[in-house]
C-alpha positions in Angstrom: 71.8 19.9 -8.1 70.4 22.1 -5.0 66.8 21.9 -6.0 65.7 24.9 -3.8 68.4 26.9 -5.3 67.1 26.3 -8.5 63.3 26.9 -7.3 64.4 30.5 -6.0 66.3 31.8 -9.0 63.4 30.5 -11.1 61.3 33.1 -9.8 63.2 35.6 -10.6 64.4 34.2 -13.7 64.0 36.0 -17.1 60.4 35.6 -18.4 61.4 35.6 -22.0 64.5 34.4 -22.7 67.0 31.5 -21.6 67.1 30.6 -17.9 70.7 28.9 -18.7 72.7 27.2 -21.2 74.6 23.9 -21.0 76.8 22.1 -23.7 74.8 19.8 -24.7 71.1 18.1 -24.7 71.1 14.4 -22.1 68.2 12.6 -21.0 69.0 12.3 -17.2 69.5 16.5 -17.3 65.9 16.7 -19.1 64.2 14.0 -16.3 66.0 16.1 -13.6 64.8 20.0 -15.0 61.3 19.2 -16.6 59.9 19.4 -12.8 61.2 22.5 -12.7 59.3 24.0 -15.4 62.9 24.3 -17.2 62.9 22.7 -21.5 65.4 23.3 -24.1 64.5 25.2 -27.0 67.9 25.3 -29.3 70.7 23.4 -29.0 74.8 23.7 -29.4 74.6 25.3 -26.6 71.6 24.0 -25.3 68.9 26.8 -24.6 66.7 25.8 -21.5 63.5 28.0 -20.5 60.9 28.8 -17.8 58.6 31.1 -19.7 56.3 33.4 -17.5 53.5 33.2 -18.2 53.3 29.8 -18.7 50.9 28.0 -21.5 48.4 25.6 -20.1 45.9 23.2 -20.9 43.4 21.3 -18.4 41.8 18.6 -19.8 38.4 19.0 -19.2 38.7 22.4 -20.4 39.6 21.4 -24.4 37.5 23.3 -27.0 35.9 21.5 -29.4 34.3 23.1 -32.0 30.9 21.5 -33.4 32.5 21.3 -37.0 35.2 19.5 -35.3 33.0 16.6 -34.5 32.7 14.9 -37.4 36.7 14.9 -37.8 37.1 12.7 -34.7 36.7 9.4 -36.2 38.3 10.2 -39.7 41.7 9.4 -38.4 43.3 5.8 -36.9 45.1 6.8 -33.3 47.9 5.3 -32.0 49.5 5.6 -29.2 53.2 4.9 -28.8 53.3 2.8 -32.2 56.2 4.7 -34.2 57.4 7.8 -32.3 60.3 7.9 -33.6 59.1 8.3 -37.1 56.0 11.2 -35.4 59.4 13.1 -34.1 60.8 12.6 -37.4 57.9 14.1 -39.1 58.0 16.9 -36.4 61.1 18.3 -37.8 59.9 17.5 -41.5 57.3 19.5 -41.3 59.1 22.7 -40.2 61.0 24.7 -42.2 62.9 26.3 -39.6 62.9 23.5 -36.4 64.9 23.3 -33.1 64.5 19.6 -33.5 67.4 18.5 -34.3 69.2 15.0 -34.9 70.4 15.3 -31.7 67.0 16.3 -30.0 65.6 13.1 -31.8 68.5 11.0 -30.3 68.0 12.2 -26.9 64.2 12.2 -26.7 64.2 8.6 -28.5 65.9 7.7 -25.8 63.7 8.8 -23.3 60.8 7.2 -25.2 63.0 3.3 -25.0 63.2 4.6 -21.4 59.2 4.8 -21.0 59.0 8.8 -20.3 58.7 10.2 -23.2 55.5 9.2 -25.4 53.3 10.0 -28.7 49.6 9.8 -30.3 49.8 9.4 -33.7 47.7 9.9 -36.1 47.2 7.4 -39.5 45.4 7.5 -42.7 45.4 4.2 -44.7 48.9 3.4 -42.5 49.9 6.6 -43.4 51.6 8.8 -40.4 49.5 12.0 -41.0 49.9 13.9 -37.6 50.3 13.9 -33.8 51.5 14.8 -31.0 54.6 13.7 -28.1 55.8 14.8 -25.1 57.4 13.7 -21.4 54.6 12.0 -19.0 56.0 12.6 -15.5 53.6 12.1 -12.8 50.2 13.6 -13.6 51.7 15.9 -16.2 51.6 15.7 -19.7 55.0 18.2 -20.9 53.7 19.0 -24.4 57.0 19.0 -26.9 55.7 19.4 -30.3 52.1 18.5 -32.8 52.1 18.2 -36.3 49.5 17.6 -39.0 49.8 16.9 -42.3 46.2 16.6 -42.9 43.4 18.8 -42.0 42.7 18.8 -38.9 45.2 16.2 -37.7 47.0 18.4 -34.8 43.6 19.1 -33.2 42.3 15.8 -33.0 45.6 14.5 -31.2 45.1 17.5 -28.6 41.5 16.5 -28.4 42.2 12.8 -27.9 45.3 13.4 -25.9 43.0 15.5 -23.8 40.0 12.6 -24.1 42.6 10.4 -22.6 43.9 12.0 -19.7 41.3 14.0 -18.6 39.8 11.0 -15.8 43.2 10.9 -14.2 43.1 14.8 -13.6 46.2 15.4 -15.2 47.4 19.1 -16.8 49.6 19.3 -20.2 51.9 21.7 -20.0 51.7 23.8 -23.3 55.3 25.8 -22.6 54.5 29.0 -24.7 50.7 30.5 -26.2 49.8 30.8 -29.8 46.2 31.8 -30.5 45.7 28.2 -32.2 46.5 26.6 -28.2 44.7 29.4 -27.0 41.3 28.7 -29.2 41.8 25.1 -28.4 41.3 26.1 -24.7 44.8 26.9 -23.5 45.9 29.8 -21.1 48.7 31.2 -19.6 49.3 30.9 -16.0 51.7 32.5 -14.0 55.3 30.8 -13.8 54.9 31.0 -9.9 51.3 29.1 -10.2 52.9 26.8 -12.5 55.7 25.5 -10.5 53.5 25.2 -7.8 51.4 23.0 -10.0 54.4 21.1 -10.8 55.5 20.8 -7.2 52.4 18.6 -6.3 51.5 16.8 -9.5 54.9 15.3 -10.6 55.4 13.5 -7.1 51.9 11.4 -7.8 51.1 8.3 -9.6 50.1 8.9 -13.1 46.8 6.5 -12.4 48.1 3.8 -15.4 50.8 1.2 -15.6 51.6 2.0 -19.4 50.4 5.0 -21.8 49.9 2.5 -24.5 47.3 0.5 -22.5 44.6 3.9 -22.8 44.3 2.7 -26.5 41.4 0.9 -25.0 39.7 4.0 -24.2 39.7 5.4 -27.8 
């Protein structure tokens, strides 16, 4: 791949629809394009996007509402315990999803392979929400939340948030809704956002394993 060829036509790439298509979804193409700002949205073909703008959250500027408060210890938080079975419910919980059996497949893999990683959310043992993405660098590439209780997605933004916020990473939030936007998301332009990328997916993430910030909670 000629990774400044790819920089150049991504800024000039469409700002709503598909940058590309390729046959089908692999785990070395997604470690290779994530960087980029590039993630697939639909498969067979694969879709793979750069939205501009792009939908972002810096940790230290999560909204939390007062009535929120009393929600943040109702729940059990895991991190990396099943994420499998959170990517599972992902889909479940969708009537229309682009995750698919072989998005599960792929980004399982990724998770055996240490990238890709979740904060779930439990009631009485039960899987009740959360939320998993890619950590690459100091970046936190938001895939998909899910609640099933009230509540649940919010606190897994808030505590996902909570985690990473002393090792100054960003989570990348791909597109806005008002519910990302009211949790203290905003769009940035694609331009900023690759520059962002650029810098903060070259350093150290600051921990040896996601799973040891359970401590923190």
């Amino acid at each position: 791949m000629d990774k400044s060829k790819l920089y150049s036509k991504l800024l000039t790439a469409p700002k709503d629809s598909p940058v590309f298509l390729s046959p089908e979804l692999e785990s070395d193409f997604i470690l290779e394009l994530y960087p980029f700002g590039l993630f697939p949205w639909t498969n067979h073909p694969v879709t793979w996007w750069c939205p501009d703008p792009r939908c972002v959250l810096f940790p230290d500027e999560i909204h939390i509402q007062k009535n929120m408060r009393k929600f943040l210890k109702t729940y059990e938080i895991k991190l990396d315990y099943d994420f499998l079975k959170l990517i599972t419910l992902c889909k479940q919980m969708r009537v229309q999803s682009w995750i698919d059996e072989d998005f599960i497949r792929v980004y399982n893999e990724l998770f055996k392979q240490g990238f890709a990683h979740s904060l779930e959310l439990y009631e009485q043992d039960e899987l009740i929400g959360g939320i998993y993405g890619l950590i690459l660098g100091k970046v936190f590439f938001g895939e998909s939340m899910v609640s099933a209780r009230k509540n649940a997605s919010k606190i897994a933004l808030i505590k996902l948030c909570e985690l990473l916020k002393p090792y100054d990473f960003i989570i990348d939030c791909q597109v806005y809704n008002m519910h990302l936007e009211f949790m203290g998301a905003k769009n940035i332009a694609r331009k900023d956002f690759l520059a962002i990328l650029e810098k903060k997916c070259e350093q150290e993430s600051g921990f040896e394993n996601f799973k040891d910030l359970q401590k923190l909670l």
